[in-house]
N, C-alpha and C positions, 0 to 999 in steps of 0.2 A: 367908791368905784362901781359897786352893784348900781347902785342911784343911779348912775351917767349911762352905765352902756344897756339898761336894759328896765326899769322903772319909768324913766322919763321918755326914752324913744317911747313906749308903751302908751304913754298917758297923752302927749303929742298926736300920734297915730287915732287915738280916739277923738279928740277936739276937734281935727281937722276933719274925721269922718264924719261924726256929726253935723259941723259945720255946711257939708256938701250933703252929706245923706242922709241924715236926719238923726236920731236917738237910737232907732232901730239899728243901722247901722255900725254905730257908735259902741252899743251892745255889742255885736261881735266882734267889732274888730279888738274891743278889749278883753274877750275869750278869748281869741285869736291870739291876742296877745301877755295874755295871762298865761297862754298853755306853751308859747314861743319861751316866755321868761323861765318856767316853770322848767321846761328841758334844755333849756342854757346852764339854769342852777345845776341839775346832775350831770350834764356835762360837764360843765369846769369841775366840780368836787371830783368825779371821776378820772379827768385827765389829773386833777391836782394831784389825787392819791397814788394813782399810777406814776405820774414825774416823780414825789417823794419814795414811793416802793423803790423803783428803778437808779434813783441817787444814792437809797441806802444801798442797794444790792451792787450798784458800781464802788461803792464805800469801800465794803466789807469785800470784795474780792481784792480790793487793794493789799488790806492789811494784811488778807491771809496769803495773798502774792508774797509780803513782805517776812511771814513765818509767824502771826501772830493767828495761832489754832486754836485762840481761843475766843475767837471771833461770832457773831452770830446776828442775822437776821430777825427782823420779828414778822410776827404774821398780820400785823395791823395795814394791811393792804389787799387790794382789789382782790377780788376770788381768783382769776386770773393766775396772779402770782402764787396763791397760795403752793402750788406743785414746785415751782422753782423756789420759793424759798425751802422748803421742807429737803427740797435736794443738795441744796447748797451745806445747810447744816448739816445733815446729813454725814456730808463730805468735811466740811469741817471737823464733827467730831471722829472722823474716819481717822484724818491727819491729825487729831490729837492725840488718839490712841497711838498710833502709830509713832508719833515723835517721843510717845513716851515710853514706849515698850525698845525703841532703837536708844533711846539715854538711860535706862536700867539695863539694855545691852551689852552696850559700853561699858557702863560700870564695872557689870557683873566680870564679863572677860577681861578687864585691868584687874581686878582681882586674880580672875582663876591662873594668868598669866604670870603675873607677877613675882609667885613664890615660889614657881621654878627657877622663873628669870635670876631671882634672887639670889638662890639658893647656887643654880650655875657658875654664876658671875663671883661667887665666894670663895666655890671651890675652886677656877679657876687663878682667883687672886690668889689662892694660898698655894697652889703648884708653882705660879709664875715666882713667888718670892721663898720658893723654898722650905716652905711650914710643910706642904703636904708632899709625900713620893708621885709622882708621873708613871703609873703606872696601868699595865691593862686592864687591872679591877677596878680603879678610880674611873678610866674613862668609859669603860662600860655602866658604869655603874650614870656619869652623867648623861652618855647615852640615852640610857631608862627614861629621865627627864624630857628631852626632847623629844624621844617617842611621843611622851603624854602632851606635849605644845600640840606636836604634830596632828593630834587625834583630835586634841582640842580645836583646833584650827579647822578640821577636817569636820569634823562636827558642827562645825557655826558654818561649812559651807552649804553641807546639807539642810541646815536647818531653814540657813536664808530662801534655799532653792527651795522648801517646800510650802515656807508662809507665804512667799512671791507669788506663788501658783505658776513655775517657770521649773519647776522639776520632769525631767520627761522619762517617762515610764514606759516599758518595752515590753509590756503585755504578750504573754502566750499561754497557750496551757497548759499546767504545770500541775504533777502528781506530788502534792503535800508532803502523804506521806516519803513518800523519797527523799524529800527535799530538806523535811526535818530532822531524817535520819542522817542525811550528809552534815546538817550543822552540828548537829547535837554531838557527832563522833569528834569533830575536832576536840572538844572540850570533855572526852575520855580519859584521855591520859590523865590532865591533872583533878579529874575527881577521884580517879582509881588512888591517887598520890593519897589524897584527904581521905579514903574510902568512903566518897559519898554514892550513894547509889543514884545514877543515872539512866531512865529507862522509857521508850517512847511505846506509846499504849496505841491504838485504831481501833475504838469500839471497846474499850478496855481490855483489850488483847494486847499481851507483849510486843512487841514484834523486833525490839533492838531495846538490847541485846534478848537473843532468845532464852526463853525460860523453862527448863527440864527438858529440856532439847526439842522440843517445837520447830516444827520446818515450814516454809510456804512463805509466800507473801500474802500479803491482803489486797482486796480490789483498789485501786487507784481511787485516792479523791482527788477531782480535779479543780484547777482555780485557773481563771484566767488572770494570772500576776504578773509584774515582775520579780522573776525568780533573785534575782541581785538583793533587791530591798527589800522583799519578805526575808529573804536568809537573813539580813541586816536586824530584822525586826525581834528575830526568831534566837541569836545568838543575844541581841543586848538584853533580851528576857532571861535569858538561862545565865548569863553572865550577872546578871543581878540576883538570879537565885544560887547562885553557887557564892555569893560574897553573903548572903543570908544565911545559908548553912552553916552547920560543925559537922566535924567527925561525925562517920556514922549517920549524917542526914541521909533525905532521900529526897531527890527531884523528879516527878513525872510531866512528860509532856503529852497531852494526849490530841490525838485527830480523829476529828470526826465531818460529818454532814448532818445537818440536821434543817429541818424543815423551816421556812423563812417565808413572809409576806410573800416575797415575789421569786419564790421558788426555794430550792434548797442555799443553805449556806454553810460554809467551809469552818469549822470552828479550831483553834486550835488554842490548847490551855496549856501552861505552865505553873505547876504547884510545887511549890516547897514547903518541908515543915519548917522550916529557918525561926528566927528573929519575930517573923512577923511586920506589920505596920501600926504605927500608934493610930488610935482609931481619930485625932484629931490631925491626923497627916494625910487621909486617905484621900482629903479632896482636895490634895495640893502635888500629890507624886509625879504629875506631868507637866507639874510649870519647870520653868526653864532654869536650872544651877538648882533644884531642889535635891538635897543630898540626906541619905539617913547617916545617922553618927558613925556605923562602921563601915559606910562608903568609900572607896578609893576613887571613885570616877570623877567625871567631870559633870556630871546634876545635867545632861544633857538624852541621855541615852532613852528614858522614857518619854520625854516631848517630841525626838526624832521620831520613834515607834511609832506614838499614835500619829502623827501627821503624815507618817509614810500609810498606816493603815487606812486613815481617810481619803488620802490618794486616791486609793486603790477603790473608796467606795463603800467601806468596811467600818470596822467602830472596834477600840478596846478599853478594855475595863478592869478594875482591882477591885478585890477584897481581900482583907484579911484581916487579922487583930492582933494582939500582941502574942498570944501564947498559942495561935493556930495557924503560923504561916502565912503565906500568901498565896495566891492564885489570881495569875492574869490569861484575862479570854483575851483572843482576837476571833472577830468574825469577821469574813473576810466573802464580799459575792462569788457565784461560781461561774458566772463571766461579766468580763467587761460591764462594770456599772458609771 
């Protein structure tokens, strides 16, 4: 095929020059036409490679149309494409992650679900036939359960709305300390029950409850947050240190400001002497249904935190060991980042 549309016209083109023009002639016209053939060859190789780029990449958008994420392009094609193939994979392995973290999803929640559901549907079979009393402490009691679906559920709504990037945040400015005193008090009572010591520091200053009778507030730190979802952040911290603790523990939270790259930033810690974390869990605490052995919750409460803290523009972080508690920071910008 090369021979026919572009060797032989060539070689024709010079006989006949020749023929009329002489050798001289002849000569060029077969540079002429040497350098004609010559940019026909990268031409076709380049349309060719572009046609086969363009067939695979109509290919593979097919498949991964069809749910097959595990699809991929190669870069054996014109420089051109190289940005569009790079993008597509890209995305490919975007939606393979994706599909795979949504089927360990699933999983995980047919589990967390399940052994309430279970467990309901038991106690309810054994009221309906008579084995168990019908009574107000039973059904409070399977109440309790539902609660936990509820929270569960309510948790996997949050959680979707914040991996989505579809969570909407209602940013103002907001006096920390205040903010952490109002949570922290809800969960007074039942530490006082435990007698765990509960106590919010500014600067390592008490400030709640007061200490040797201490009067005053402290200067406001300020954050531009959502007050709703820091509160959120700020109770499932303490509610995971207060399951950390015994008798007689002690939890402090402290707020502070402290100097940051691109200006001050809002810090606020939670420390318990508790449990502790095994030092080979400490870089798994925020995946999602990750539970320590004397956990009640749903393995959800630390992935919500940090994703709500990144929201926000912020970052948090653990340490601890087995026999010195834990402490979790959130830093959080002091406006709108």
């Amino acid at each position: 095929m090369f021979l026919l549309l572009f060797v032989l016209p060539t070689a024709m083109a010079a006989l006949l020059t020749a023929w009329f023009a002489g050798w001289t002639g002849a000569v060029v016209a077969a540079i002429i036409g040497a350098a004609v053939v010559i940019a026909g060859v990268v031409l076709a190789r380049f349309l060719f490679r572009g046609y086969r780029a363009t067939t695979e990449l109509v290919a593979a958008t097919t498949r991964l149309a069809e749910g097959d994420y595990t699809t991929r392009v190669s870069f054996d094609a014109p420089p051109a494409f190289a940005p569009i193939n790079a993008s597509f994979n890209d995305m490919a392995r975007r939606l393979e992650t994706a599909d795979d973290l949504r089927r360990s999803l699933l999983a995980d929640v047919g589990h967390e679900l399940r052994t309430p559901l279970t467990i309901i549907r038991g106690e309810l079979e054994a009221m309906a036939d008579g084995v168990r009393e019908v009574n107000e402490a039973e059904i409070r009691r399977l109440l309790v359960d539902v609660a936990g679906m509820e929270r569960l559920l309510e948790d996997l709504r949050t959680l979707s709305s914040t991996e989505a990037g579809v969570l909407g945040l209602y940013r103002e400015p907001v006096d920390v300390v205040e903010l952490v005193v109002s949570v922290v008090d809800r969960f007074r009572f039942d530490a006082d029950a435990r007698d765990i010591g509960l106590r919010v520091l500014v600067d390592d200053r008490p400030v709640a409850p007061a200490v040797d009778g201490e009067e005053g507030w402290p200067e406001p730190v300020e954050a531009e947050v959502d007050a709703h979802r820091i509160a959120e952040v700020i109770s499932n911290l303490v509610t995971n240190a207060l399951r950390a603790v015994g008798s007689d523990g002690l939890i402090q939270i402290r707020v502070a400001s402290e100097p940051g790259d691109d200006g001050p930033v809002v810090v606020i810690q939670v420390e318990d002497d508790g449990v502790g974390i095994p030092a080979d869990q400490v870089e798994v605490v925020f995946d999602r249904f990750h539970k320590a052995a004397h956990s009640t919750g749903s393995g959800l409460g630390l992935t919500i935190s940090r994703d709500l803290v990144e929201a926000h523009g912020g970052s948090i972080e653990v340490a601890g060991t087995d026999a010195a508690g834990t402490v979790m920071t959130v830093r959080l910008p002091p406006t709108a980042g």
